[in-house]
Residue, then its C-alpha position, 0 to 999 in steps of 0.5 A: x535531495x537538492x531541491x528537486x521533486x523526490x521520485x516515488x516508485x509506484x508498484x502496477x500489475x499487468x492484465x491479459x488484455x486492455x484496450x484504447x483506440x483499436x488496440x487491445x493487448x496485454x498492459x501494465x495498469x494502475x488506476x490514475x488516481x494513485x499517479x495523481x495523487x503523488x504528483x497533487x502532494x508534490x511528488x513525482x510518479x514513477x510507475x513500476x511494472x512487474x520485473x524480476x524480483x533480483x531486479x528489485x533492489x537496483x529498482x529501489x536505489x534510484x527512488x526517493x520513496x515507494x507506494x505498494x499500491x492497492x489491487x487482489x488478495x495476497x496469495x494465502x500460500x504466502x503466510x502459510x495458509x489454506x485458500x479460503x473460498x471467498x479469496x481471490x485468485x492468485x496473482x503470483x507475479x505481482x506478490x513476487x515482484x512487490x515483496x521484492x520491493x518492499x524488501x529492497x525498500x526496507x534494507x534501502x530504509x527508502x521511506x515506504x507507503x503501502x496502500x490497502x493490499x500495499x499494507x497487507x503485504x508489507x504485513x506478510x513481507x514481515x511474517x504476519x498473516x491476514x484475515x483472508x474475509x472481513x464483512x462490513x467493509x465493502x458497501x456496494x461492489x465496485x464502489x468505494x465507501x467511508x468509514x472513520x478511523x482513530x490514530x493511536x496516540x503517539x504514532x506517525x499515522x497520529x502525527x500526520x493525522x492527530x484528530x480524534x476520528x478521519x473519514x477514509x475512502x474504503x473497499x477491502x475485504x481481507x485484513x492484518x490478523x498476526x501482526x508481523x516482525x515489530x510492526x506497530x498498529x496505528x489506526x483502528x475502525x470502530x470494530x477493531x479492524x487495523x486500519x494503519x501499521x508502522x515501523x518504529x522510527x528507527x526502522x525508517x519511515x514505514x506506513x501502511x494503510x488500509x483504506x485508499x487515499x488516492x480516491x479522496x481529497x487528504x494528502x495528508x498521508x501521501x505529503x508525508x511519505x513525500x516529504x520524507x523521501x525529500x528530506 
């Protein structure tokens, strides 16, 4: 980069049916918190709807770095799993096309952000399998909760957070369970849960993280992938 703002890609998901004024049709979505929260830690936001997955590639050439954003459950079928009935429904399009990207992103070395789902998938984008139900990690339906977390040492997430505990903004139900391809936990919750994972160093700057930064006032984790897509 030369000066300029690093533009960040960040993944949407298409819905049957939104409306504003008169119109209700068929829309690319994301809550505006994630938006804002690149532009708050100086970024520039570019929203990417679902495409074709070959398109994925051209797609992540023309970006300084990528969040995969937050939304429902990862389809089981992706880590060779059985449908639990507390799973969500299947959202075939957007697993598709944000796996195409977090592929593209890694290959690219285009530092990379993954945001609750965002760090699920990139676990199974890596071979890894999820907890498809986690109790005690939803406080109340449809509203986000808190909870602390502790960095491990000597981790990125520790170097952008090194403080002993971090009260985050939560809401999940499903969590990492195998680890996937050298994939490196860097954050736990006081029962044990991933919290954080990471590439090492050499593999580029890779972060995932189960909670939602967008829904609180830390840019902490949003300034780093910033600044390493700027460097």
């Amino acid at each position: 980069m030369t000066g300029q703002p690093p533009l960040i890609g960040v993944s949407t998901y298409l819905e049957g049916a939104a409306r504003w004024g008169v119109w209700e049709l068929p829309a690319a979505l994301l809550p505006a918190a994630y938006h804002r929260l690149v532009q708050r830690a100086g970024g520039i936001a570019a929203l990417l709807p679902p495409d074709g997955p070959e398109r994925a590639a051209a797609a992540v050439a023309r970006l300084d770095g990528l969040v995969i954003a937050g939304g429902p459950d990862v389809d089981p079928a992706r880590y060779g799993a059985e449908r639990s009935p507390r799973t969500g429904p299947p959202a075939h399009e957007r697993d598709t096309w944000e796996l195409a990207l977090i592929e593209a992103a890694l290959e690219a070395r285009v530092p990379l952000l993954g945001i609750c789902r965002g760090m699920q998938l990139l676990n199974v984008a890596l071979g890894g399998t999820l907890v498809q139900h986690l109790d005690g990690h939803v406080v109340e339906t449809g509203a986000f909760g808190t909870h602390p977390v502790t960095p491990v040492e000597g981790t990125l997430y520790a170097g952008i957070a090194p403080e002993e505990t971090a009260h985050v903004p939560t809401y999940h139900h499903q969590c990492v369970d195998r680890l996937g391809r050298d994939l490196i936990p860097s954050a736990h919750a006081e029962d044990g849960t991933v919290e954080a994972v990471e590439l090492p160093p050499a593999e580029g700057w890779v972060l995932g993280v189960q909670w939602h930064p967008e829904m609180g006032e830390d840019l902490r984790v949003m300034r780093a992938l910033v600044d390493a897509a700027a460097s």
